[in-house]
N, C-alpha and C positions, 0 to 999 in steps of 0.2 A: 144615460151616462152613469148615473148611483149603479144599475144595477152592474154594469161591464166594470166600476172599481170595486162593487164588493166581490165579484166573480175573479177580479186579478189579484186582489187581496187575498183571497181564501186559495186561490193556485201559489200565493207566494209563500201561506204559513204551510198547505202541502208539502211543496217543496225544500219548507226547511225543517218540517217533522221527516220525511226522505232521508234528505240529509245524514240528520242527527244520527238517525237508526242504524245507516252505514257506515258513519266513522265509529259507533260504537263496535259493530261486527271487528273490530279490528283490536281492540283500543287494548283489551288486555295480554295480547304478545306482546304490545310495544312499552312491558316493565318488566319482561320478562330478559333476565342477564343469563342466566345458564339451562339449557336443555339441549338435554341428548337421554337417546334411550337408555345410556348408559353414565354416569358421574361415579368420578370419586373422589372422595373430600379427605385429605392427606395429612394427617400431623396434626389432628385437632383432638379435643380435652370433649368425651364424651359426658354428658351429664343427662343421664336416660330415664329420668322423672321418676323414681322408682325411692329415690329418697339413698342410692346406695351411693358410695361413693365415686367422685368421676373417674372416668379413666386415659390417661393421658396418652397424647402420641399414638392414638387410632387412626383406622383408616375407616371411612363408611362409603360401602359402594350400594349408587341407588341403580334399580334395573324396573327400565317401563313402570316409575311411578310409586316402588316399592321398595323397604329397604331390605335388601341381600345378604351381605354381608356386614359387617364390626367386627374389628380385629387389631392388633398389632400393626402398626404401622411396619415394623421391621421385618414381620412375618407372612402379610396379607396381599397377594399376588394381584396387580393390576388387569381387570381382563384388556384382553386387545381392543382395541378400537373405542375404553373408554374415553370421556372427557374429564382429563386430571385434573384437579384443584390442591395445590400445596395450602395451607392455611394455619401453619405454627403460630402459638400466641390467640390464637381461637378457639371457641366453645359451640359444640353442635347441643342442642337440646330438642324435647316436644317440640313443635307447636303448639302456643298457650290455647288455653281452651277458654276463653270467657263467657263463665254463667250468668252475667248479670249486665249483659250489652244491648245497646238501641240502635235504631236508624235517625233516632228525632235529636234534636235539639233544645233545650227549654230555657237558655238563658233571656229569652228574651220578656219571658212572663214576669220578671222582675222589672224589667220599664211599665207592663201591663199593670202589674198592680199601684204601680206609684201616678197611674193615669186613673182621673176621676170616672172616666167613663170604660177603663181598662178588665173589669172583669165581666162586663155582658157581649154573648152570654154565657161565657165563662173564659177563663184560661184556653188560647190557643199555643200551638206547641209546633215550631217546624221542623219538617221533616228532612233527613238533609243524605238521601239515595246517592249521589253521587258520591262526597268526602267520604263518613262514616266506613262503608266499604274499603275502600284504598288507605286509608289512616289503623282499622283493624291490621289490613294486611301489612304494611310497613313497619306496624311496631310485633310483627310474630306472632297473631291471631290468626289461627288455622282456621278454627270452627269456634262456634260463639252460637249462644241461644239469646235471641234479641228482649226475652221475658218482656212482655209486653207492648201491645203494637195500638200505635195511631191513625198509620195509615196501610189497613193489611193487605189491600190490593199492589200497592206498591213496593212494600214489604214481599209478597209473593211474585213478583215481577223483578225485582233484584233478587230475589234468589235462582229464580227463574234464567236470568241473565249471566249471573256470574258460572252457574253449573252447564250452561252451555258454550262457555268461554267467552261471552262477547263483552263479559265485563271483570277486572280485576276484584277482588274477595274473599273471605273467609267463606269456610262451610258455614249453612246456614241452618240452625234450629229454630224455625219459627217458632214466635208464640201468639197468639191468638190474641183479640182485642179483649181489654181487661174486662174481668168479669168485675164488675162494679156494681154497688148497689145505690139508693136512693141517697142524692146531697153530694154528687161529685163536685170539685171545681171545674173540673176539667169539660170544656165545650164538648171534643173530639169525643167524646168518654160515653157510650149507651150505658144507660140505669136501670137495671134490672127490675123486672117488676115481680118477682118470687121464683121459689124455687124450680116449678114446670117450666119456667122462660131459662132458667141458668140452665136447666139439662139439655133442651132444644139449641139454647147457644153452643153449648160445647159441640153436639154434632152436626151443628152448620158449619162449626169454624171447622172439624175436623175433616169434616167431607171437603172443605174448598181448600186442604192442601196444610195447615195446620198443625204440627207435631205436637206443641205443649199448651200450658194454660197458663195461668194467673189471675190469681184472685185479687183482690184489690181492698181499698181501706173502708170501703164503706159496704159490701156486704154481707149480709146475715145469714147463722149458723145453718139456718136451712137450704139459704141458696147455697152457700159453700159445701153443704153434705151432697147435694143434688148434681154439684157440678162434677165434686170428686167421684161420685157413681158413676157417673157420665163417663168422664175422663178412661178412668177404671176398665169402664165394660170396653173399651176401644185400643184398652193396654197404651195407655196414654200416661203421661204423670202433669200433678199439676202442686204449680210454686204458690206462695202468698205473699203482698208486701201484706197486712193486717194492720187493725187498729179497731175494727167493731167486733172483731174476731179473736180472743183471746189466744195465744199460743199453744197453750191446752187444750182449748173447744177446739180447732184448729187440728190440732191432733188424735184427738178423740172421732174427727170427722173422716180421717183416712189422708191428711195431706202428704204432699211426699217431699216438700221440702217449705223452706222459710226465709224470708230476704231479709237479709240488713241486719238478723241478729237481734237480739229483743229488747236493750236498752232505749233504741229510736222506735220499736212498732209494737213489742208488747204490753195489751192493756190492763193485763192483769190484776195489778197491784194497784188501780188506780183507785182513791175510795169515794164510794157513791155510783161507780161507773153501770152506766146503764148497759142489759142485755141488749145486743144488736146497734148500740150506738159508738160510735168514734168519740172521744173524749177529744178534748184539745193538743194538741202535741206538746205542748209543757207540762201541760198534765202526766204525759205518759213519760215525757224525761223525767219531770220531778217525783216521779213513783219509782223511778229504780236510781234515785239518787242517795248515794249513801247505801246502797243495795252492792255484799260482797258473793263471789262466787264459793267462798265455804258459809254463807247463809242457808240455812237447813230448805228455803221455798227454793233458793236459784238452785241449791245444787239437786232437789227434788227434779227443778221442768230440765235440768242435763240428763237426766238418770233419764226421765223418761223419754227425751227427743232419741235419747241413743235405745232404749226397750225397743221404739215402736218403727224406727231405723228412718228417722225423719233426718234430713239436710239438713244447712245450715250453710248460706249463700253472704260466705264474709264481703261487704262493698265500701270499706274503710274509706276509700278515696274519695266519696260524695259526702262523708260527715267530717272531715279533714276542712272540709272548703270554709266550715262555720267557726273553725280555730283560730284566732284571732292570731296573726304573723304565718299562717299555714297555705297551703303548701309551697314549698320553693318556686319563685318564678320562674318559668321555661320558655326563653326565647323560641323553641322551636313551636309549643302552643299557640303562644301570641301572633306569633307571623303563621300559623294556619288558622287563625279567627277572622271571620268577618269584621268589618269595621267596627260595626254597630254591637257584637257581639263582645269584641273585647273591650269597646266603653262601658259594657253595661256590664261584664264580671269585674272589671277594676274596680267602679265606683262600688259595686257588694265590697268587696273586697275595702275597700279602704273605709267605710261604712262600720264595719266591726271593733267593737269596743276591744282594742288590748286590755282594759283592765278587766274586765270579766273573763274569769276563770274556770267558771263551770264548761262551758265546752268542752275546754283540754278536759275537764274528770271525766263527765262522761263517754269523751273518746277513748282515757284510757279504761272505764269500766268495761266497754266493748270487746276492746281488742283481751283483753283478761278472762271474758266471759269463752271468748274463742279458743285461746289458747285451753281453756280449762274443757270445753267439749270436746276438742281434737283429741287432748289427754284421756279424756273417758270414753273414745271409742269411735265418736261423733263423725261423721263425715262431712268434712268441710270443704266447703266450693269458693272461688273466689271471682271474684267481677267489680269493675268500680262502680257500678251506675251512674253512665256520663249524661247526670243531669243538674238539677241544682240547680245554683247559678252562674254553670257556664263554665268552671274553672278547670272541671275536668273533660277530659276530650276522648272520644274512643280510640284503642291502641293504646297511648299513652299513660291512659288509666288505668289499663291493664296491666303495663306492667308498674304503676305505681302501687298496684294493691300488693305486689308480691315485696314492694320494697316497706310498706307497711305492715305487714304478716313478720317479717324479720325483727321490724322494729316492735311487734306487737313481744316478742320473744321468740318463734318459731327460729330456728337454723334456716341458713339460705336452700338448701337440699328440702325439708321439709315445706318452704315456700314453695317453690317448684313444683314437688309433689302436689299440691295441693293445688297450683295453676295448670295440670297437668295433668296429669292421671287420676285425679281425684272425678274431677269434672266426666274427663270417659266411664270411668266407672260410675256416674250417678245416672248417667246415659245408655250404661250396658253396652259399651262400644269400646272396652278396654283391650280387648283383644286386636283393634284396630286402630285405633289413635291414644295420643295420651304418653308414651313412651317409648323408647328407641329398642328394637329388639326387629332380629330377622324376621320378612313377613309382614313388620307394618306399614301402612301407607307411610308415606313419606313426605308427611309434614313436619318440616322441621325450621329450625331459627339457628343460624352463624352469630355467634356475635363475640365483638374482637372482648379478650380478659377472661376474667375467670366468675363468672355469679357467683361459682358455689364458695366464694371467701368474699368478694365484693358483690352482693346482690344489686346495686344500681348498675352493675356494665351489663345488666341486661338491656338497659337502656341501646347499648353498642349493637345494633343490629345491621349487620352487614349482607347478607341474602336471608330470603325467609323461601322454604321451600315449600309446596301447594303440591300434593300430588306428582313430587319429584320434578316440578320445572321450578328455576328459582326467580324468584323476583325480587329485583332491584328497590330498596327501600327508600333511596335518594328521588328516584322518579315519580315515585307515590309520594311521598312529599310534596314536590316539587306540583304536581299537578295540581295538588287542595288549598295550597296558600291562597291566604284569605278565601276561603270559600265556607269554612267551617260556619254555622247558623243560618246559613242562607240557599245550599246547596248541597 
């Protein structure tokens, strides 16, 4: 009798893995609001990532995927048998590009660490394949590079999925599981054991499907030269979050870009700081405090991130969440958080000293530091890194970095650019994504206002286009409530 219920048992989870995998074949037409081989989008304010100015009252016809035509609305002949879209009082733009996106979730390591038995054996992190995807796509994330992965099989499976239509998504840039060295918190996280293992890593991750890399805060300048060889010989590129890794050594080693901007991860100026070790993270804020960008060292590591033609992967929105009164609450966040998820960034959230003030400096030291690289040549990327404690969400995030670039001082136009074309460009893919122009693919974002004078109506997204089909931003919504940290 046990053995006929474990055999009816295991036919019934069959049957609902079956299932599953069938309604997904389906699942991403059913957010899909306009496709025809042919669209045209009528009466709308062109803002073509390019940093130029928009141009109103266009017409943009997409054909099999691609965009054809931009022109005058009053001059731009409909072909026959398009599918017209009037759209006055709306804005066509890119598809944002997000450099600094995940699939995981991490607010929950904040209940882990206030539990006695919550960090063995280390920090876990959920992963959340379902939402993430469809939340990119809803807030006008075309393509996105996940910069580092926790769970990369699954990670290659929703890529996997979404490019063969059976699930809604951005393009996906994988990245490889973090190249970490010794003394991670992180359970998920392998620890490098030297350099010969960092090179090996880079060409297993790269063989099983892998585009990019990431370095990580704990390892050492040999494994980081090892890996960028790695990377290198394979015409790969590879990011850094740092912190054993000074931004110099870093760049001396051949990296090709840098996360977070150096006020939160460079250890530079730390004093006493040991080779190959991570300092404390107060530590590394309180070495660039009181640190201005005409100080003869900062504006030295600009000169040289722009010489040796290194990034700089601006993710405002994840050091925002440590701002005491910051960021604006979003009904529409909360009602896509898991339960447990939005009890546990509230209480972060209401936890934060308003009387302490350093945050706010050091966030405006940041956005100043950005500002002042972009001015010197720097190529700046943008991403929120939807981790933390929870406050930021993929999509959403996304476009809050571009509303914080504005506020950092950029123009809304140069925001843009820089969510946008910037990102294809560090990718080598500007000729095909990144800005509106005959010939590119046809990812693109509607959204009702004008960004380029009020950069928050980017928030207003009304179709986001993938590959010239549009999809319906209310239904991707609609489908992730409460699912966020747990799904």
């Amino acid at each position: 009798m046990r053995a006929i219920s474990a055999w009816l048992m295991l036919l019934g989870l069959a049957a609902f893995a079956t299932a599953g995998v069938g309604a997904e074949l389906t699942d991403s037409a059913s957010y899909v609001s306009i496709q025809a081989p042919t669209v045209a989008l009528r009466h709308v304010a062109i803002i073509d990532g390019t940093g130029a100015a928009p141009r109103t009252d266009q017409t943009l016809i997409i054909v099999n995927g691609r965009i054809a035509i931009v022109g005058s609305a009053a001059d731009t002949p409909i072909p026959a048998g398009a599918l017209l879209r009037d759209f006055p009082g709306y804005a066509v733009l890119p598809g944002l590009i997000g450099m600094h996106d995940h699939l995981f979730y991490t607010a929950s390591r904040e209940a882990q660490r206030n539990s006695a038995a919550g960090l063995e054996p280390g920090l876990v992190v959920n992963e959340i394949p379902y939402s993430a995807p469809r939340l990119y796509l809803a807030a006008g994330v075309t393509t996105l590079r996940t910069t580092g992965s926790i769970e990369p099989y699954t990670d290659l499976k929703v890529r996997s999925r979404i490019e063969s239509g059976a699930m809604p998504g951005p393009h996906l840039d994988l990245t490889a599981p973090y190249l970490e060295g010794r003394g991670t918190p992180f359970a998920q996280m392998h620890e490098l054991t030297g350099p010969a293992e960092a090179g090996k890593f880079v060409d297993q991750w790269a063989t099983a499907g892998m585009s990019s890399f990431k370095a990580y805060m704990n390892i050492t300048r040999a494994e980081l030269a090892a890996a960028v060889a790695a990377a290198h010989r394979r015409g790969l590129r590879i990011t850094g979050h740092l912190c054993s890794v000074s931004w110099p050594e870093a760049i001396a080693a051949g990296i090709d870009d840098l996360e977070h901007g150096p006020v939160y991860t460079d250890s530079e100026f730390v004093a006493g700081r040991e080779p190959d070790k991570c300092p404390a993270a107060k530590a590394v804020a309180a070495s660039w405090s009181g640190k201005s960008v005409t100080d003869p060292d900062v504006a030295g590591l600009i000169r040289t991130l722009v010489a040796h033609q290194v990034a700089v992967t601006s993710t405002l929105p994840v050091f925002e969440l440590g701002v005491p009164g910051r960021p604006p609450m979003q009904r529409r966040a909360l009602d896509a958080m898991a339960s447990g998820a939005r009890d546990s960034y509230l209480t972060f959230r209401a936890q934060l000293d308003p009387a302490d003030a350093a945050p706010a400096r050091l966030f405006r030291a940041e956005m100043d530091f950005e500002r002042a690289f972009a001015a010197a040549g720097g190529l700046l990327l943008a991403g929120p890194d939807p981790t933390g404690a929870g406050g930021v969400l993929p999509g959403f995030g996304d476009q809050r970095e571009l509303e914080l670039l504005v506020e950092a001082g950029f123009t809304a136009l140069q925001a843009i650019e820089i969510g946008t074309r910037n990102g294809a460009r560090f990718m080598h893919r500007e000729r095909e994504i990144g800005s509106i122009a005959p010939g590119m693919r046809a990812d693109l974002m509607l959204v009702r206002g004008d960004p380029a004078v009020h950069i928050n109506d980017i928030e207003n997204v009304e179709v986001v286009f993938k590959d010239g089909l549009g999809y319906d931003p209310k239904r991707l919504l609609e489908a992730v409530r409460g699912q966020v940290g747990i799904r």
